[in-house]
N, C-alpha and C positions, 0 to 999 in steps of 0.2 A: 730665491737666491741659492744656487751652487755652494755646498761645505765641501771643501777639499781638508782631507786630515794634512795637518803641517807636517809632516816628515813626506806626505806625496808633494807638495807642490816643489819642489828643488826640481825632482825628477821630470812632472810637467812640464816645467820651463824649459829644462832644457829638449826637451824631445819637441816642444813647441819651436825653439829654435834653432834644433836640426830640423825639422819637417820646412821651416820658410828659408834656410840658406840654400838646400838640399836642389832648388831647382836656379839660383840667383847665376844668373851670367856673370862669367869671372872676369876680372877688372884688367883695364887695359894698361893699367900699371903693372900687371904679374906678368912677370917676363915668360915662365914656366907655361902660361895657357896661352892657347889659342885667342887671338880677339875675335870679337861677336862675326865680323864680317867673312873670316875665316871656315871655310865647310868643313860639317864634323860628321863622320860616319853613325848615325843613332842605330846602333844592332835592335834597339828595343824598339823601335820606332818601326822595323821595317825585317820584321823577320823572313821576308822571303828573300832579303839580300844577301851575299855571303857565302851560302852556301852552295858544292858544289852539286854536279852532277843535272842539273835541269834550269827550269823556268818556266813562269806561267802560259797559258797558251788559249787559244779562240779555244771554244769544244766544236765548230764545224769542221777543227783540224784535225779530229782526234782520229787516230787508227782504231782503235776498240775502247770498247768500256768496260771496266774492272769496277764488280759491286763488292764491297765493303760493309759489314753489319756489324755495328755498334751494338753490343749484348750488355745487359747490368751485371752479369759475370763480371765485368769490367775485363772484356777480352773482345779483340776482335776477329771476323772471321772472314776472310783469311787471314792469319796472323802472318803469312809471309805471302808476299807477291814478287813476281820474278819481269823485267823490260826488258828491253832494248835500246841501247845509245840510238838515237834518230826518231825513234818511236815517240807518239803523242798519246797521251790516253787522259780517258776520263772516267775520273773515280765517281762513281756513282754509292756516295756514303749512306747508308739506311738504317736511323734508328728503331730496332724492334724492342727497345728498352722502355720505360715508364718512365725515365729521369733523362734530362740534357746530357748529351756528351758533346767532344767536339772533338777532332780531326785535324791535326796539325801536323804536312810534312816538314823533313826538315833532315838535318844531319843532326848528331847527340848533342851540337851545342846549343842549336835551335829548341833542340824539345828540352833541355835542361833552363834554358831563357825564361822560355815560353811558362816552364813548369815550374819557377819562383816565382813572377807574375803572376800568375793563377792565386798559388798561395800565398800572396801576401795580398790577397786581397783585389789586386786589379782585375778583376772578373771581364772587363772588356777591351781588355789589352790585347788585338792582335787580330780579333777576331772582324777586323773588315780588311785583311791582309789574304794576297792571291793564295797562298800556301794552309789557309786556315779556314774553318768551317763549325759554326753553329749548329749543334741539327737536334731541337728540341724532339722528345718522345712521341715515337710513328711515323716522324717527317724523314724525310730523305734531302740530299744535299750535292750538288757537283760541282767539283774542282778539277779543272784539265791541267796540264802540265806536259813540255814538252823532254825529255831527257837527252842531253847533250853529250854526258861523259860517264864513262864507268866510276859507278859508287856505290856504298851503303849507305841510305838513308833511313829512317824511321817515318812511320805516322803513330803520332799518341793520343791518347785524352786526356787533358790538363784539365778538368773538372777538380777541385783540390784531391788529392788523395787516390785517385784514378791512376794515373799514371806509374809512381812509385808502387802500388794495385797488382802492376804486370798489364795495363790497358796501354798496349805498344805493340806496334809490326813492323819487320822490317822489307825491303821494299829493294832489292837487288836490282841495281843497273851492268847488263854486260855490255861488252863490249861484241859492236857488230862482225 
């Protein structure tokens, strides 16, 4: 049997019952929500949405391919890569590290998202998302994308602690 010291269990309860409201579909009496049938942008659901400057893409379409190497430095290398609006590329990500990283483009809000997810534990949040990439130690990984608009984007590693690290590049879209 489970001893909880009495001055914990208050706190348990309630963290027990923030954790089961925390996902409850909001009632069709709350004038204030949306009802269930009602579409709702999920940013977390779907981190390749949102953001400007590109989209995913075939890799048979790609113009060239830009390799990326994930170092346990926790840096990447190139830490800055330079596109073109119209341009399609494929990042060819290659861990030469011992430990997992992962590869996530995006703009700052996307890697800020993406990088409390990580740390709070959801460890596989994102990572079967076009914008995102897994790439276990010695393995290599690709992700194409095509770039539509002039921007500054970022790719990080949101491995917990990585990221905040300095393991970020940014990733300059110009204008053709």
């Amino acid at each position: 049997m489970l001893r909880i010291a009495p001055r914990l269990a208050p706190i348990l309860g309630l963290l027990f019952l923030a954790a089961c409201s925390a996902g409850a579909a909001p009632s069709a009496s709350d004038p204030g929500q949306p009802s269930p049938t009602d579409e709702m942008p999920m940013a977390s659901d779907d981190h390749a949405a949102g953001f400007s400057g590109g989209e995913p893409a075939d890799a048979s379409a790609a113009d060239r391919v830009v390799e990326i190497r994930m170092l346990d430095a926790l840096r990447f290398e190139p830490a800055s890569v330079d596109v073109k609006v119209g341009e399609t590329i494929t990042f060819r990500v290659i861990n030469d590290g011992q430990i997992t990283h992962d590869f996530t483009l995006g703009d700052a809000e996307t890697q800020d998202k993406h990088d409390a997810e990580m740390a709070a534990g959801m460890s596989g949040m994102g990572h079967d998302k076009p914008n995102v990439l897994t790439v276990d130690p010695g393995a290599e990984g690709e992700l194409t994308w095509r770039f539509t608009a002039p921007a500054t984007l970022l790719y990080g590693c949101h491995v917990p602690g990585h990221y905040g690290a300095g393991m970020v590049g940014t990733l300059t879209i110009a204008g053709s």
